[in-house]
N, C-alpha and C positions, 0 to 999 in steps of 0.2 A: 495507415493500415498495412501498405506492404513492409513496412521495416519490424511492425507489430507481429504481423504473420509469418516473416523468415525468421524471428525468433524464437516463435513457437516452435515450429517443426524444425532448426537447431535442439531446444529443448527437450526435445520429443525422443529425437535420435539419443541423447547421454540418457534419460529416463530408461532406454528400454533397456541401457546397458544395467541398470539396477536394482539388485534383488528388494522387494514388496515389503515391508514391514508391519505392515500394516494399516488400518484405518486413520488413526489417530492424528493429528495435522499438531502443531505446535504453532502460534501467533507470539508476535513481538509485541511487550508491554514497555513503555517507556514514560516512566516517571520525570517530569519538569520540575526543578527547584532555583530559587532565587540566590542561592548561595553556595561558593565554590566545596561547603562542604555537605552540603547534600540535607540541611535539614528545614530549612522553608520551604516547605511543599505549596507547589504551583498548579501542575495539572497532572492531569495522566490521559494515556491513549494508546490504543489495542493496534497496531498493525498487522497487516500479513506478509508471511517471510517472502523476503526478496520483487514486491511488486512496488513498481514505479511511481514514488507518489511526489508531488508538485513538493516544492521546499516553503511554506509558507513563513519559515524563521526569520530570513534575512532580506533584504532589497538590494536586487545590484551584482549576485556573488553567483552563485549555483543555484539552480533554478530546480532541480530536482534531486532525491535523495531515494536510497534503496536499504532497507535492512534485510543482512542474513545471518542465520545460524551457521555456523560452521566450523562447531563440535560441539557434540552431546554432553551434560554432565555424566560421569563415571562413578559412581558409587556413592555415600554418603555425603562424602566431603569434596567431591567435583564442582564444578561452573560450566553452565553454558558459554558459549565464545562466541561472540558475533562479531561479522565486521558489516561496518557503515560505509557507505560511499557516497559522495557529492559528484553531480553531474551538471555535465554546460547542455545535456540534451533531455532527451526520454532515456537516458539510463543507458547508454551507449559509451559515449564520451567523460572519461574522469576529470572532473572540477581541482580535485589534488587527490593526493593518494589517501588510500582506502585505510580509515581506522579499525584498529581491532579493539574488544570492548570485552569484559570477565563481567559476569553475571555478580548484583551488585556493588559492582564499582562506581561513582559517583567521579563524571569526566566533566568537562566541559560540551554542549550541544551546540549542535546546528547553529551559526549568528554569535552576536556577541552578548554575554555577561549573561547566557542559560546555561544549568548543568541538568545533569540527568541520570538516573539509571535505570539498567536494563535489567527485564528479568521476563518469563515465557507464563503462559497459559496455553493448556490443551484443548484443543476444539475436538467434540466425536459424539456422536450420536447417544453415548451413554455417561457421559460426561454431567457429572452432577456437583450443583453448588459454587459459591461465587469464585472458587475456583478456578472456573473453566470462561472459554471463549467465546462468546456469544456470536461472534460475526458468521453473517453471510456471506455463500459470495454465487455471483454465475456465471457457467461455465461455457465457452462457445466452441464446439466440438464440430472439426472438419473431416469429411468423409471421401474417400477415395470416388467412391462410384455417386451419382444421383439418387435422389430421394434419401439421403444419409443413411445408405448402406455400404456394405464393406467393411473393409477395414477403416479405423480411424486412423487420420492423418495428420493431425496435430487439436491440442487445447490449448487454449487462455481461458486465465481466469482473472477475474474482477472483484475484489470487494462489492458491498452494495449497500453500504450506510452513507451515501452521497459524500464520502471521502473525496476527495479534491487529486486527481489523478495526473501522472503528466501523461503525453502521447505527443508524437512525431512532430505536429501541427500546432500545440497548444496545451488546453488542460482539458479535462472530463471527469463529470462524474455518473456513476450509474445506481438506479434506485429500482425498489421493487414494488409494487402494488399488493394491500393487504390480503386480498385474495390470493396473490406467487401467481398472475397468468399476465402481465402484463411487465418485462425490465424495458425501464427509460434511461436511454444513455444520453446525456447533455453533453456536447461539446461547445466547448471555448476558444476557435480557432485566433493563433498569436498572444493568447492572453496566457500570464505565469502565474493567477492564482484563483481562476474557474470565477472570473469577476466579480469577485468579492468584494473589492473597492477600484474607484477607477474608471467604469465601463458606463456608458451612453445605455438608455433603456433599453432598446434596441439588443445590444450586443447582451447585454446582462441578463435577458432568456435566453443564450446560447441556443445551439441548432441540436434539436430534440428528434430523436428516433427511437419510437415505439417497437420494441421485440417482445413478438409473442411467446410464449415460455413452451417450450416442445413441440416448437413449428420448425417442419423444414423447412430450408432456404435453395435456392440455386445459386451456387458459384460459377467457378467455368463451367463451359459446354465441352470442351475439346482436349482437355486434361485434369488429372486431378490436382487440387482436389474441387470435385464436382458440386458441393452439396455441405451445407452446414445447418445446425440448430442451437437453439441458446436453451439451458436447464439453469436449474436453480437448486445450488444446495444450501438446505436451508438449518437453523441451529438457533434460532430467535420465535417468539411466539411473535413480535414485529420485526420480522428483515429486513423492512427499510428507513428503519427507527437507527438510533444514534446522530451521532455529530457531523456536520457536514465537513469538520477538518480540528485539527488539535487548537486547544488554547494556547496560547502565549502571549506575553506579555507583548503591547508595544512598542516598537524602537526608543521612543522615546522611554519608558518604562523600563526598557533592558539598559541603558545607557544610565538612570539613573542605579539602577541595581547593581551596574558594575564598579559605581563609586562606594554606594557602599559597602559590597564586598571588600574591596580596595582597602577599605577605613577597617575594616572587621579584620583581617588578617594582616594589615602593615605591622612593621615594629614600632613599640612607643618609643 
C-alpha cells in the first residue's frame, strides 16, 4: 500500500505540470496470434494505459508487465508508439529493457512462441459503437484535510473486470457490484497469478475488502493526507462483467506452436 501511495502522489505532482486535454481516455488493445506472422488469431484483450498488471504469459521470468502510450498518431498516416515493460516487482523494477511497439506491428509477446499486436480504443462518456472502450475502473481519491475535503492529494485508479493486478505483496483483483455501490478488492498475498492455479482452498478466496462507493474513509489523524474515498467510473451497462485475465495459450501449447512456426518459416 505505501510504495502504491508514494507513487501516486509522484504522479500527481508531473500531472499537474500538464495541460487537460480533455475527457477522452485511450485503452491498450492487444491482439494474441499463434504465428510469428500475425495471422492466426488467438485472443484479444483491452487494457488500461500504464497500470500494473500480473504477467500471466510466462512461469519463472517477469512476473509483471505495464503498457504505455507514448506518442500519439499524427495525422492520416501516423501510429501510435507504445512501449511495454517486464518487471521482477509491481512495476518498479525492470525485468529487461523496455520494448517499443508501432501500432500494428505484429512483434513477438510476453513468454515464448506468442506474437501480438497493438492498436487503441477510446473510452468517454459519448463514445459510441464497437469501437470504443467499455472498461471500468475505480478511483481512490486522497484528501488533504478529514471527511475528504480540501484539496485532493493524490489518485489511483484500478480497472474493475476482476483483471489479475500485480501489487507490492502479490496480486489483486477488484470488481464492482451490479448496482456500483459496493468495489471488492481481493487480494492474493505472495501469489503471481491472483490463484488461478496452485493455491489451497483457503488461499484461493484471497482476503476480500468491501469498499463502499462514495464513502469517506479516515487516513491519518496528524497529517495529510487525512481522509480518502473510492468512486467509480463507470462506461459498461455491467462494470464488473468481463475477463478475469487475458487468454493464452498453455506453455505446453506455446512450446508446440513455436515448432510449428519454426516449420512455417524455415527454409526448404
Amino acid at each position: 500500500m505505501r510504495r502504491t501511495f508514494e507513487a501516486a502522489v509522484a504522479a500527481l505532482l508531473v500531472l499537474r505540470r500538464l495541460r487537460v486535454v480533455g475527457a477522452e481516455s485511450l485503452d491498450i488493445v492487444i491482439e494474441l496470434f499463434q504465428d510469428p506472422l500475425c495471422y492466426e488469431f488467438f485472443s484479444k484483450s483491452t487494457y488500461m494505459d500504464s497500470i500494473c498488471y500480473a504477467n500471466l504469459y510466462t512461469d519463472g521470468t517477469s512476473i509483471a508487465f505495464a503498457a504505455k502510450i507514448i506518442d500519439f498518431a499524427d495525422g492520416d498516416q501516423g501510429r501510435n508508439i507504445f512501449a511495454v515493460g517486464e518487471y521482477s516487482d509491481d512495476c518498479y523494477s525492470l525485468y529487461s529493457a523496455k520494448r517499443i511497439w508501432r501500432e500494428g506491428e505484429c512483434n513477438p509477446w510476453i513468454g515464448p512462441n506468442i506474437w501480438a499486436m497493438m492498436s487503441t480504443k477510446p473510452r468517454s462518456k459519448t463514445c459510441q459503437g464497437d469501437g470504443c472502450s467499455r472498461l471500468s475502473q475505480t478511483i481512490q481519491t486522497f484528501y488533504e484535510q478529514s471527511g475528504c475535503t480540501g484539496l485532493q492529494y493524490a489518485q489511483i485508479k484500478f480497472p474493475v473486470q476482476s483483471e489479475c493486478l500485480r501489487y507490492y505483496n502479490g496480486t489483486q483483483k477488484f470488481a464492482v457490484d451490479g448496482a456500483v455501490t459496493t468495489i471488492t478488492q481481493t487480494d492474493y498475498p505472495l501469489n503471481d497469478n491472483c490463484c488461478a492455479e496452485g493455491c489451497a482452498t483457503e488461499a484461493a478466496l484471497g482476503t476480500v475488502y468491501s469498499l463502499e462507493n462514495e464513502r469517506c474513509y479516515t487516513f491519518y489523524k496528524d497529517k495529510a493526507p487525512r481522509s480518502f474515498k473510492w468512486t467509480m467510473d463507470i462506461y459498461s451497462e455491467n462494470p464488473g462483467g468481463g475477463g478475469a485475465g487475458p487468454r493464452v495459450p498453455p506453455l505446453a501449447v506455446q512450446a508446440a506452436l513455436g515448432l510449428a512456426a519454426w516449420a512455417a518459416t524455415a527454409p526448404a
